[in-house]
Backbone bond lengths (Angstrom), bond angles and torsions (degrees), N, CA, C in turn:
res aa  C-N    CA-C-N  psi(-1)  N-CA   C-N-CA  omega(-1)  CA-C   N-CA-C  phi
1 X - - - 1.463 - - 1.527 111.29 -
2 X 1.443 121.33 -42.62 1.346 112.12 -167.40 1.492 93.93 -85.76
3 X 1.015 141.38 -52.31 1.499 151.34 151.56 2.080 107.84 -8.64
4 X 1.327 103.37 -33.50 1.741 110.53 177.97 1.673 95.96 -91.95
5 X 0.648 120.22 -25.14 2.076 126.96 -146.15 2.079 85.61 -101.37
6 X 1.198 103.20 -61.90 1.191 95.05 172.94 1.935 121.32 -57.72
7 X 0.847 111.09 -62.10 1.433 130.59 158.44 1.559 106.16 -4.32
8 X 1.447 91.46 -84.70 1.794 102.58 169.47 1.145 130.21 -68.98
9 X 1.389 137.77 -6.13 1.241 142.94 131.38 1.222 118.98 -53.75
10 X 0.929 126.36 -8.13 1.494 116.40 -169.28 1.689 95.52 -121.49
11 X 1.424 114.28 -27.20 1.597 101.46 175.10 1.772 93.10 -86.67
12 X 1.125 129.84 -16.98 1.063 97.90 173.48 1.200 135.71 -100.30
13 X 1.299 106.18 10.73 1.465 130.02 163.53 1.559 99.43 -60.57
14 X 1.670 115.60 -58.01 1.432 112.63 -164.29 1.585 119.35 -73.63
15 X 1.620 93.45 -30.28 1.654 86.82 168.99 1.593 124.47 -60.26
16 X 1.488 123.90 -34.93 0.951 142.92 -172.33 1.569 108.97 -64.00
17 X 1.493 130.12 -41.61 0.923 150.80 169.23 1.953 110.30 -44.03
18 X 1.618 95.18 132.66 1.792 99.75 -163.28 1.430 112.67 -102.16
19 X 1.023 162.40 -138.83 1.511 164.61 65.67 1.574 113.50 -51.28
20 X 1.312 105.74 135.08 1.693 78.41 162.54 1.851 95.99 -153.61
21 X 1.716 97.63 -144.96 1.729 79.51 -168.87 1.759 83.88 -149.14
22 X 1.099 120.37 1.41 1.528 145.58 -176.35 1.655 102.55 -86.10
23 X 1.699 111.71 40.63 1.721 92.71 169.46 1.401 102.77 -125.85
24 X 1.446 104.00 -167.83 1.552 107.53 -172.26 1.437 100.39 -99.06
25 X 1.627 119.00 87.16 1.547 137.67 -177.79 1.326 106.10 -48.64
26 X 1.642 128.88 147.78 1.340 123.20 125.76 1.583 122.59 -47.75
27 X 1.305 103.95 152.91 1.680 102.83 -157.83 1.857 99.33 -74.37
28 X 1.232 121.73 -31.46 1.607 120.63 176.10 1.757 129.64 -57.34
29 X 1.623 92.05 -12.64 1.086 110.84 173.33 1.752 116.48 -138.15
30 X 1.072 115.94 44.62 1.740 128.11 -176.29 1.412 107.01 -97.29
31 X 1.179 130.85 -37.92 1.121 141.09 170.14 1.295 141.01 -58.64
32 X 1.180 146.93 43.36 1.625 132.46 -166.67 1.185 114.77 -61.14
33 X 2.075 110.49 127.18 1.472 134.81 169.35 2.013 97.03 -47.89
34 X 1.091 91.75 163.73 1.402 120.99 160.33 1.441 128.65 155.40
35 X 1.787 100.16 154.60 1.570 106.04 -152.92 1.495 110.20 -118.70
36 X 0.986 107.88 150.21 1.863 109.29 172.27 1.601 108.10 -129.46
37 X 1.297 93.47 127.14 2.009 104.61 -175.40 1.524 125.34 -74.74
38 X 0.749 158.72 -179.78 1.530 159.08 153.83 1.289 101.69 -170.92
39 X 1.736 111.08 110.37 1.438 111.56 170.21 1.553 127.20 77.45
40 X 1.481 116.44 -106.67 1.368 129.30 160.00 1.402 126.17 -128.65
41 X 2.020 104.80 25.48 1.395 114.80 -171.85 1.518 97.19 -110.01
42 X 1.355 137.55 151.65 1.169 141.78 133.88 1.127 118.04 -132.42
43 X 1.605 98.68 132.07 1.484 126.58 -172.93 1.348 114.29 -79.68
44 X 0.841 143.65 139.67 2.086 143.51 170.94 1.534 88.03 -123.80
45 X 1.512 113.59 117.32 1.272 127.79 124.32 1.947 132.57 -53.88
46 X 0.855 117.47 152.53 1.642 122.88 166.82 1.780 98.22 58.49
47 X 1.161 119.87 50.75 1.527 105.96 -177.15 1.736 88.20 -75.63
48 X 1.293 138.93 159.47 1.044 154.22 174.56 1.640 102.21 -86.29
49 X 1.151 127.39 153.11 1.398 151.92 -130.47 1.587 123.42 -174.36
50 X 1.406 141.01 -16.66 1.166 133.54 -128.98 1.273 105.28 -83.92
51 X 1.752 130.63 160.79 1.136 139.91 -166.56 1.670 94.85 -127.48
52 X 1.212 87.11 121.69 1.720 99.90 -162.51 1.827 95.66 -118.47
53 X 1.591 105.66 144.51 1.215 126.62 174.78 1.719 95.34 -137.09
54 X 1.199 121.89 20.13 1.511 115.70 157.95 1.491 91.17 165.18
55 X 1.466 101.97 174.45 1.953 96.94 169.17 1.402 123.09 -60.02
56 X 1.392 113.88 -29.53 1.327 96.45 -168.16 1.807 106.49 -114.82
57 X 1.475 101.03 -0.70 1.458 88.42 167.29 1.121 105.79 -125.12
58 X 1.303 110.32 149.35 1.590 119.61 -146.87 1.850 95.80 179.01
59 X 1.802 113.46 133.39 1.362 142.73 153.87 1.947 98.61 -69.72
60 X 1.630 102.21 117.83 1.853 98.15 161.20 1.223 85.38 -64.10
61 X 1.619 72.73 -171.70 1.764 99.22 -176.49 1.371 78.09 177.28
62 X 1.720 106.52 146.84 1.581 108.89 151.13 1.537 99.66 -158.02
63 X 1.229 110.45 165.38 1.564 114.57 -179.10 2.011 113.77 -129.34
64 X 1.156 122.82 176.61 1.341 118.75 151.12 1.386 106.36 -123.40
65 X 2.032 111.71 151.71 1.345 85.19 177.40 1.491 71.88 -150.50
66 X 1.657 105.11 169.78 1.856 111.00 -169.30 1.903 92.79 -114.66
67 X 0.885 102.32 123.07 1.598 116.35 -173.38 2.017 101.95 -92.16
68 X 1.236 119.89 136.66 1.440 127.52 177.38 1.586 104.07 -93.95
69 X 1.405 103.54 95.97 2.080 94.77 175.22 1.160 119.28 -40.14
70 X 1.892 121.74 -40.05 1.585 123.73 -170.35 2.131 104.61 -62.45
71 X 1.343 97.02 -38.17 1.625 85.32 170.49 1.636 130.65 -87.73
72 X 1.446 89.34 14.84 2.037 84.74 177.20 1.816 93.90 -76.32
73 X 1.281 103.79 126.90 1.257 131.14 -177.07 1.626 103.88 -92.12
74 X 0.923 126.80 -64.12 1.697 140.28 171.05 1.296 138.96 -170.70
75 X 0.807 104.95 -170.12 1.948 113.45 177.68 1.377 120.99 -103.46
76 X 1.416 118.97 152.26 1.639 95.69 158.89 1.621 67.22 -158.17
77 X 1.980 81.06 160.81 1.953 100.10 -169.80 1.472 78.06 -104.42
78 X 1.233 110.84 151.16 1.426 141.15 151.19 1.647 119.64 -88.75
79 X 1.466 127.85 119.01 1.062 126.18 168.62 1.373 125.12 -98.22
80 X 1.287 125.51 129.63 1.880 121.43 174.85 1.438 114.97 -87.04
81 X 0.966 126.17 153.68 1.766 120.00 174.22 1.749 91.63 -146.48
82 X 1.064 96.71 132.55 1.736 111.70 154.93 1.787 129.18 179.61
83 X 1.214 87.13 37.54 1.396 108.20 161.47 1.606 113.01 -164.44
84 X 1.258 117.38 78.57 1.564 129.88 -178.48 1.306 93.78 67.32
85 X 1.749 108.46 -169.22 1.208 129.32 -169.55 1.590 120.21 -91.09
86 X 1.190 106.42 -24.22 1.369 115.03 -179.64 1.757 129.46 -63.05
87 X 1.391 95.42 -52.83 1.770 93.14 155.59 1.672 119.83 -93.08
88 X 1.355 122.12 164.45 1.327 119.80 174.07 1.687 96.58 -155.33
89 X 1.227 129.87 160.05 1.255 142.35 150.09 1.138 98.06 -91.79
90 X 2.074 97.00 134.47 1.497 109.09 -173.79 1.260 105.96 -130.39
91 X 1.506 144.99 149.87 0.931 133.12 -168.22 1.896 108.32 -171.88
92 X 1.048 132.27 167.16 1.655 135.84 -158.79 1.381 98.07 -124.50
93 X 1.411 103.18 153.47 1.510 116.57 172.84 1.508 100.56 -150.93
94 X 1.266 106.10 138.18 1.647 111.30 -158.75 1.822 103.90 -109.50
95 X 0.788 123.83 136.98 1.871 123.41 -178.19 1.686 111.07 -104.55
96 X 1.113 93.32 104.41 1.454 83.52 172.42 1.862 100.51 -105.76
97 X 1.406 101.00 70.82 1.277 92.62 166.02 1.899 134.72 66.26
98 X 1.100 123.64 118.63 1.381 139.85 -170.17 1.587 122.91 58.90
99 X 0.905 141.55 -54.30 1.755 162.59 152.78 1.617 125.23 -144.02
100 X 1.597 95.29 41.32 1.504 104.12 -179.84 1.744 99.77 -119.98
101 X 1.178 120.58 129.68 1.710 118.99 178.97 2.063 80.91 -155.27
102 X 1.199 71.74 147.49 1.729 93.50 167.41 1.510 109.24 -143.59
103 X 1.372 112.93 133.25 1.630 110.52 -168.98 1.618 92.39 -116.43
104 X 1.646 102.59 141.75 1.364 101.36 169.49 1.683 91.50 -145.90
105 X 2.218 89.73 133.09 1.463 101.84 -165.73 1.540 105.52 -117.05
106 X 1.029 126.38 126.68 1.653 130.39 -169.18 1.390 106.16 -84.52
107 X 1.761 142.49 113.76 0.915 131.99 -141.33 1.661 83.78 -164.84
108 X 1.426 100.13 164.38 1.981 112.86 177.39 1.821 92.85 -100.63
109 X 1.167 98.95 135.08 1.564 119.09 172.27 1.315 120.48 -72.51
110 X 1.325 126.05 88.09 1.649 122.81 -173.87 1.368 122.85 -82.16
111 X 1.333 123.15 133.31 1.625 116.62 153.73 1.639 134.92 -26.64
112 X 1.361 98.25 -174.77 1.392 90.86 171.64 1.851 93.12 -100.46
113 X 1.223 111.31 174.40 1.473 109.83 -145.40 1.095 129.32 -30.78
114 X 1.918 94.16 81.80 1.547 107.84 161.77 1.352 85.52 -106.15
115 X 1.875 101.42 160.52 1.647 111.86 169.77 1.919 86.89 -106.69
116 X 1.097 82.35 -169.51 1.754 106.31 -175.98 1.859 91.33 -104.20
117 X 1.562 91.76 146.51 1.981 91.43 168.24 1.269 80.08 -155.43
118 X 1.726 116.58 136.97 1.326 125.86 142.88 1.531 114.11 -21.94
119 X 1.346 81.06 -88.50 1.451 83.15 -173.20 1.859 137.54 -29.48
120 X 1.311 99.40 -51.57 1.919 123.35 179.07 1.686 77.86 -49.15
121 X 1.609 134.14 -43.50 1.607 114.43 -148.50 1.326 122.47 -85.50
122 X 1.748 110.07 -2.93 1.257 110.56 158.35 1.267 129.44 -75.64
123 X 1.457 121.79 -11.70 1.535 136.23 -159.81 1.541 109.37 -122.19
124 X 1.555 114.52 27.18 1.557 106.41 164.95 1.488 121.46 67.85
125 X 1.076 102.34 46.66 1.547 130.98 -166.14 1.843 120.44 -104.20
126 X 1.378 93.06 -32.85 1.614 117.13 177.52 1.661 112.01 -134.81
127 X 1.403 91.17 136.37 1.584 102.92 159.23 1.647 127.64 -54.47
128 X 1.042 140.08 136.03 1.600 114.24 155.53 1.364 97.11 -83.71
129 X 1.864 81.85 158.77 1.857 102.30 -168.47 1.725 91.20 -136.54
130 X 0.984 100.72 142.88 1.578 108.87 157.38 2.105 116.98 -97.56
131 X 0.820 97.86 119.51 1.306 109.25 -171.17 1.253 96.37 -91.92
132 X 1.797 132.74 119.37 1.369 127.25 -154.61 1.681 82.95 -143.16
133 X 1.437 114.74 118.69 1.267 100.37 -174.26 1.398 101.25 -171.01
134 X 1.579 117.81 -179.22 1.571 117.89 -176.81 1.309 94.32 -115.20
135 X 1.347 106.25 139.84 1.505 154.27 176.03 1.499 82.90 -49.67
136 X 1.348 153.99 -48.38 1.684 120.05 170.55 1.530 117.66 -74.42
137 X 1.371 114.05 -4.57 1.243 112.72 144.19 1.414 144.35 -73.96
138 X 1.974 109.36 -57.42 1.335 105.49 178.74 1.597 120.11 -92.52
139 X 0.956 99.37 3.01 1.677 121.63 177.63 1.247 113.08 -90.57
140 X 1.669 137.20 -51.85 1.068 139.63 -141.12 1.753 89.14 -99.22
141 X 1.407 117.93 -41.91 1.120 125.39 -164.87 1.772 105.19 -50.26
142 X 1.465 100.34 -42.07 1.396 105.31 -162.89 1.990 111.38 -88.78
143 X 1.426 95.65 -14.52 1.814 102.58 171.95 1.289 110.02 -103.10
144 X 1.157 106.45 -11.93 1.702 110.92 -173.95 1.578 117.47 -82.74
145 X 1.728 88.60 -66.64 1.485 109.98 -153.63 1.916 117.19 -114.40
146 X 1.278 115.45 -2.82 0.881 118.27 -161.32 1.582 100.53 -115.82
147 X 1.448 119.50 103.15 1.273 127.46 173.51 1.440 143.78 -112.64
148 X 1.158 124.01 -4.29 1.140 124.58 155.06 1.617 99.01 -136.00
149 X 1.572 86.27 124.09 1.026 133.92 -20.61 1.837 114.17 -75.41
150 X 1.574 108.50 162.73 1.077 116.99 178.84 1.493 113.57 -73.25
151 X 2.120 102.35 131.07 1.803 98.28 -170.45 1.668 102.81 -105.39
152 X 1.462 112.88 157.16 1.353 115.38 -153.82 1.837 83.69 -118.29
153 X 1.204 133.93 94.07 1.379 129.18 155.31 1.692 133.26 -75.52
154 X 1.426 95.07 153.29 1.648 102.47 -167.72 1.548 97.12 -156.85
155 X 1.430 105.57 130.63 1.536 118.95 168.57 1.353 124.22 -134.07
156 X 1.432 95.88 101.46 1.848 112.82 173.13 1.590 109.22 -81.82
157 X 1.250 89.28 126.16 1.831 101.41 161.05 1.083 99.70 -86.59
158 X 1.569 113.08 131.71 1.262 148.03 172.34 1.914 122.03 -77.09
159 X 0.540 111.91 88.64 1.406 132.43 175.84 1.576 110.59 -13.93
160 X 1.144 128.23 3.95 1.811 140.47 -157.33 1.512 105.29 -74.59
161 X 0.742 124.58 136.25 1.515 128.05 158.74 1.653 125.86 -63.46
162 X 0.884 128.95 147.65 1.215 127.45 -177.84 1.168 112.97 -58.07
163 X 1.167 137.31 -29.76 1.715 122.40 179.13 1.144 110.90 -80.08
164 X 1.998 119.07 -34.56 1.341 121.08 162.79 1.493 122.16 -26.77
165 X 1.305 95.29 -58.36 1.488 107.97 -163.41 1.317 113.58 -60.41
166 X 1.511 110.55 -55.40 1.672 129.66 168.46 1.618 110.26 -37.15
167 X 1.191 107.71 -48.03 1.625 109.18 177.36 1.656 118.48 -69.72
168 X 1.454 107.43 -30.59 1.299 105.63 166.90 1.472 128.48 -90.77
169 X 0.875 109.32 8.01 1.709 125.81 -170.90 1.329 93.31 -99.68
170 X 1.418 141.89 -45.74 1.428 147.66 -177.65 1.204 100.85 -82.43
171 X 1.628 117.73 -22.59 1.680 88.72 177.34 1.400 124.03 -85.79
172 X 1.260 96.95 -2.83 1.731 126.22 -173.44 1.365 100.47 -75.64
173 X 1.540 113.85 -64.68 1.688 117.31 -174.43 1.600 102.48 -76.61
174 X 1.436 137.37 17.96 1.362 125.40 174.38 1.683 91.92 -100.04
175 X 1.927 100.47 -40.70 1.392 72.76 -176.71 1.718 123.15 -101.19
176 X 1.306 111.32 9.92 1.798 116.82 141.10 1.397 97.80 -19.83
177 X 1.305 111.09 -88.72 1.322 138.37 -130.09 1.530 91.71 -71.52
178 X 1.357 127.81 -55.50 1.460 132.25 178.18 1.725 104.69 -35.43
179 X 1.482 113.60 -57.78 1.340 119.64 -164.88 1.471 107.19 -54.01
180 X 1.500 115.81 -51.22 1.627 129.30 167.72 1.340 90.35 -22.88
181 X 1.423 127.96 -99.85 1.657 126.51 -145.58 1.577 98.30 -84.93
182 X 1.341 148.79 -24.09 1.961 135.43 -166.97 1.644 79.85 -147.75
183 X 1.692 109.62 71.73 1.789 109.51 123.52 1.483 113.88 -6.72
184 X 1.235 118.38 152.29 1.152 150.03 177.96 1.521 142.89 -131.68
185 X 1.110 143.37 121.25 1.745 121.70 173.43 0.955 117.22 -60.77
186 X 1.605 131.97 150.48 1.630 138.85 143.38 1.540 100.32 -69.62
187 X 1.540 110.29 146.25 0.981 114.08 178.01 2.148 99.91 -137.00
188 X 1.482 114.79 127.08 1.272 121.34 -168.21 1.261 110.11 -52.63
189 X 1.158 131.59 -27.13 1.821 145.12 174.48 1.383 105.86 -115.48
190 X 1.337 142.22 -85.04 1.072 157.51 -114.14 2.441 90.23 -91.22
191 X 0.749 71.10 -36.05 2.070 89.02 -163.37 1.015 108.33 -124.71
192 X 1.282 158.34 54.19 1.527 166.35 176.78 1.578 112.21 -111.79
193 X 1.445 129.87 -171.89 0.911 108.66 -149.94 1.685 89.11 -118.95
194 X 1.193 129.62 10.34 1.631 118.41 165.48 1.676 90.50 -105.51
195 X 1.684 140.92 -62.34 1.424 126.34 179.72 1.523 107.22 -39.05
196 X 1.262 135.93 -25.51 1.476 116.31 178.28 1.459 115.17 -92.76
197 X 1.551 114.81 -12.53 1.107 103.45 164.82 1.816 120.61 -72.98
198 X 1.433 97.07 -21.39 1.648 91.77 -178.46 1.377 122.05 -80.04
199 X 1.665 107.63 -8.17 1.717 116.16 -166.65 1.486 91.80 -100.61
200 X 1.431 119.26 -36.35 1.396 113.30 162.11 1.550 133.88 -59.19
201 X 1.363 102.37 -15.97 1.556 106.69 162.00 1.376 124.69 -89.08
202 X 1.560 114.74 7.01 1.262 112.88 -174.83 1.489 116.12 -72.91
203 X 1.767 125.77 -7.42 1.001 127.39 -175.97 1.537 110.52 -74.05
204 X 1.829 106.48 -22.81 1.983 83.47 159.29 1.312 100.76 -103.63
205 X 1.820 83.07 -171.12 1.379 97.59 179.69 1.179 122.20 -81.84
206 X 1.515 143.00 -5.39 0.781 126.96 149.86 1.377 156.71 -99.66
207 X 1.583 115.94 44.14 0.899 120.64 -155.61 1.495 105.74 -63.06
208 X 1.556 116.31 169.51 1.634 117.76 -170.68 1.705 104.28 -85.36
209 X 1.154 117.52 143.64 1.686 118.19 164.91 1.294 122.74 -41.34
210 X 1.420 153.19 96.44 1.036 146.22 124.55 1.720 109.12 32.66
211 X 1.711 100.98 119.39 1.861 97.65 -161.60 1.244 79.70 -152.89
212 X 1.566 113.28 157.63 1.643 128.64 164.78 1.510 100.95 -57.68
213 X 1.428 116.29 -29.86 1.629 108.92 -168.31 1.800 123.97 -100.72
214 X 1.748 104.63 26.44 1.117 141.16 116.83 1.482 118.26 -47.46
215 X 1.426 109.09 -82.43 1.295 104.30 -178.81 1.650 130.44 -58.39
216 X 1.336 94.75 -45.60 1.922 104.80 169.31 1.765 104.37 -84.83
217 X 1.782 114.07 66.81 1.090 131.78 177.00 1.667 126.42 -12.63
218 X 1.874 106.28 -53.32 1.473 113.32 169.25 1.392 98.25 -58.83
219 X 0.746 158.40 -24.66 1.656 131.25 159.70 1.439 117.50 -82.20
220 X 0.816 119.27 31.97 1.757 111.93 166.88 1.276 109.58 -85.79
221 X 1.638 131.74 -23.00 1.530 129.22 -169.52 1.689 68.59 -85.02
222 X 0.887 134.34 -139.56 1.665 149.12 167.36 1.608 93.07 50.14
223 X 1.124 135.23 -45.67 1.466 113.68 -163.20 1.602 97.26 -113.83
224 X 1.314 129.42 -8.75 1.584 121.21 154.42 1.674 103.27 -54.14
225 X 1.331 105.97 -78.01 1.495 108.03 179.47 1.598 123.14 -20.28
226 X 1.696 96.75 -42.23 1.745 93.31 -159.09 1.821 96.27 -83.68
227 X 1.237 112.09 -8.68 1.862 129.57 -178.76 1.653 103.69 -80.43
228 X 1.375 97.98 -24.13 1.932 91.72 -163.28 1.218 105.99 90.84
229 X 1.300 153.37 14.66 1.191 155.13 155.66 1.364 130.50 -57.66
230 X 1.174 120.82 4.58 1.506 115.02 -176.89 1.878 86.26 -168.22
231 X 2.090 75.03 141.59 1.618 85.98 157.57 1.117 121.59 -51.98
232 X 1.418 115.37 145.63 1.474 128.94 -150.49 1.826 104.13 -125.87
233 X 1.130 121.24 -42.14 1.616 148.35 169.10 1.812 76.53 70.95
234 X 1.095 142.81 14.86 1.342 120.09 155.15 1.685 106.21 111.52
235 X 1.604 116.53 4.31 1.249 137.30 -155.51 1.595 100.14 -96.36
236 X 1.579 89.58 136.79 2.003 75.94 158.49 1.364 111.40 -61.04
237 X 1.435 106.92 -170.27 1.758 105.33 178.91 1.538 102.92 -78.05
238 X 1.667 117.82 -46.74 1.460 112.03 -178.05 1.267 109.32 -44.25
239 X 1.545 124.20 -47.62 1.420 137.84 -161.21 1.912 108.93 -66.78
240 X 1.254 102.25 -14.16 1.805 122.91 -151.28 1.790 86.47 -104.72
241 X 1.737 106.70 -58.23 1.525 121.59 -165.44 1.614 89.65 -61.20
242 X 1.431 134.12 -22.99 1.259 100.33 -158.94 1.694 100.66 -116.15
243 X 1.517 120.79 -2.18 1.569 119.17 162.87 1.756 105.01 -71.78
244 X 0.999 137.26 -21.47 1.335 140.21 -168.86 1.843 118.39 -83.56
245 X 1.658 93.76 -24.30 1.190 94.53 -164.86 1.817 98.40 -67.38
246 X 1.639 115.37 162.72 1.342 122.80 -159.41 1.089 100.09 -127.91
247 X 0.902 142.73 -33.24 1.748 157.88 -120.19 2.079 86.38 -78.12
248 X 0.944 97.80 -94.22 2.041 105.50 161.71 1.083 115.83 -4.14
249 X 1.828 114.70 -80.32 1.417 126.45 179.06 1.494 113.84 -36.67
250 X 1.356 112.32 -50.11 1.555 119.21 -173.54 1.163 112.29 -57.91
251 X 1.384 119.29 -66.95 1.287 134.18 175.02 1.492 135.41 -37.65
252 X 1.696 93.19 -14.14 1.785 115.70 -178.06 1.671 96.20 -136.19
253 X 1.243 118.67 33.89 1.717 117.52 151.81 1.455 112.69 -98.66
254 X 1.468 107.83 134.85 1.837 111.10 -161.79 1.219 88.83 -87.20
255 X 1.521 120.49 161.42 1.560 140.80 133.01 1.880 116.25 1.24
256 X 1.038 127.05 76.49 1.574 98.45 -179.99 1.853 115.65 133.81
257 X 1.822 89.72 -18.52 1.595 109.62 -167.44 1.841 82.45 -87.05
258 X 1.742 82.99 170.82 1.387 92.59 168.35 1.480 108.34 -101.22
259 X 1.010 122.13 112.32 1.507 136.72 -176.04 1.534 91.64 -47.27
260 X 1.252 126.71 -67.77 1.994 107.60 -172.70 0.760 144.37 -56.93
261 X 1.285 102.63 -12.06 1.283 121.05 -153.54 2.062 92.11 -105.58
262 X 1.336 93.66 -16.07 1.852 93.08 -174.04 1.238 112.13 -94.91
263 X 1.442 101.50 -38.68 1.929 100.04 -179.53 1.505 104.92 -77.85
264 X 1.130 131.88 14.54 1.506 124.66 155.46 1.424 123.09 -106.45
265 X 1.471 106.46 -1.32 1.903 107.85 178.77 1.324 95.67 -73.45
């Protein structure tokens, strides 16, 4: 009996439980992106920007900029590693062509000193956030500045076709824009930031089958490859995993360079 009584107190604790967008944010995440369309233009407000002298100290910055759909060229996922191979933070960066990339990273929205816990992220603990930002931001932060622990980056271009991409790029800024007005939970499995990339690909047709190596994230570069999903330049995957890595490149782009354009030479 007390074993039922507790039980239902506690689911009804969780049902009861809201999303919202009304808290007292960390400042890296205070901001919510959002876009307005016209035609074949979309605009992003609040793209993130920050000027970092370590992870945690850091000048904001944010910009707006109006993106041309006919020049999104493609995608490529970015993988994080810094605790073995098995998990990774995964996340997209979209090309619209010549020194234009926009990265958007699916992430739980923290307080001010809240930490992150697995665990808390199954139980409605965090917002999801879309992290909408430039690659000398969400990129540099993590090859640059972020050391303990130390993060190991890698960016595969994805093999997508251009309409692919276009379709997933809108499904991205529809659901920007959703999060703006009906917040959402992160969820540690179910809502994270590689499972939303795969439910966000459901708008083509080909999205990939549902795999444990979805869930055990460091294998998501490994099972695109073994799908045909990503440029390949003809490499094994080890041979592929190790032209991609960035970590170096970053670290030796001067003052003035275009950071995207360097961690991909």
């Amino acid at each position: 009996m007390a074993i039922t009584c507790i039980f239902s107190f506690l689911s009804l604790y969780f049902i009861l439980l809201q999303p919202s967008n009304e808290r007292n944010w960390q400042q890296d995440v205070a901001k919510l992106s959002y876009a307005t369309i016209e035609d074949n233009f979309v605009s992003i407000h609040n793209i993130r920007n920050f000027e970092y002298r370590s992870e945690f100290d850091y000048t904001p910055a944010y910009y707006d900029k109006t993106y041309d759909l006919d020049k999104l060229e493609g995608v490529d996922i970015v993988a994080v590693y810094w605790m073995g191979e098995l998990i990774a933070h995964t996340f997209l960066s979209f090309h619209f062509g010549q020194e234009n990339y926009l990265a958007i990273s699916i992430e739980r929205r923290k307080e001010v000193d809240e930490e992150y816990s697995t665990l808390k992220g199954f139980f409605r603990q965090y917002e999801l956030y879309y992290v909408v930002a430039d690659e000398q931001d969400v990129i540099k932060l993590r090859t640059n500045y972020r050391k303990n622990p130390l993060e190991d980056v890698y960016i595969y271009p994805l093999s997508s076709s251009k309409e692919n991409a276009r379709k997933l790029f809108l499904e991205y800024i529809d659901n920007i824009n959703t999060l703006k007005d009906s917040p959402e939970f992160y969820n540690t499995l179910t809502t994270n930031c590689t499972t939303a990339i795969w439910k966000n690909n459901h708008v083509n047709d080909n999205n990939l089958s549902f795999s444990w190596k979805i869930l055990a994230s460091g294998y998501v570069p490994e099972y695109l490859y073994e799908n045909g999903y990503l440029q390949t330049k003809g490499l094994s995957f080890e041979e592929l995993r190790q032209s991609v890595y960035v970590n170096t490149k970053a670290n030796a782009v001067e003052l003035g360079e275009n950071f995207s354009v360097e961690i991909r030479r």
